[in-house]
Steps between C-alpha positions, in 0.01 A plus 500: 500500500781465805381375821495841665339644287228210501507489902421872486179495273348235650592524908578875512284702313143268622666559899593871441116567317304305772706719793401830283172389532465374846666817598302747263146296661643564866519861433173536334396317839653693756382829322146369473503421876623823614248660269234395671586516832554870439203761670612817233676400188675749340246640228270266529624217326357192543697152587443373181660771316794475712566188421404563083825754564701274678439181298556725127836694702672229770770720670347842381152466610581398787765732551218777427265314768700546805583888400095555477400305822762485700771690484559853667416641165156329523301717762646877558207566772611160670 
């Protein structure tokens, strides 16, 4: 096995996995925060559920999150 190739299994691929996950653990954070700071939810979901969607789809769920709660799209009496 070449160097490179060595120096990129063992330094690269354990740093680029423990960012994923730092970053993928900040979302499901953030999301869980805002969910319960929120007075009206949209459809009643709870916190917890939020963050079930946004910890099984990262970018998606939390993508689908802010277009529920708190985008313009989120409240048409508002």
């Amino acid at each position: 096995m070449s160097e490179l190739a060595l120096a990129l299994v063992v330094i690269i691929y354990p740093l680029f996995f423990t960012f994923l996950l730092v970053t993928h653990i900040s979302v499901c954070s953030i999301v869980y925060k805002d969910a319960k700071r929120l007075r009206y939810s949209a459809l009643n979901i709870s916190p917890f559920l939020w963050v079930s969607i946004s910890f099984l789809l990262p970018i998606l769920g939390m993508v689908i999150y802010w277009l529920m709660n708190h985008s313009a799209l989120s409240r048409p009496g508002d």
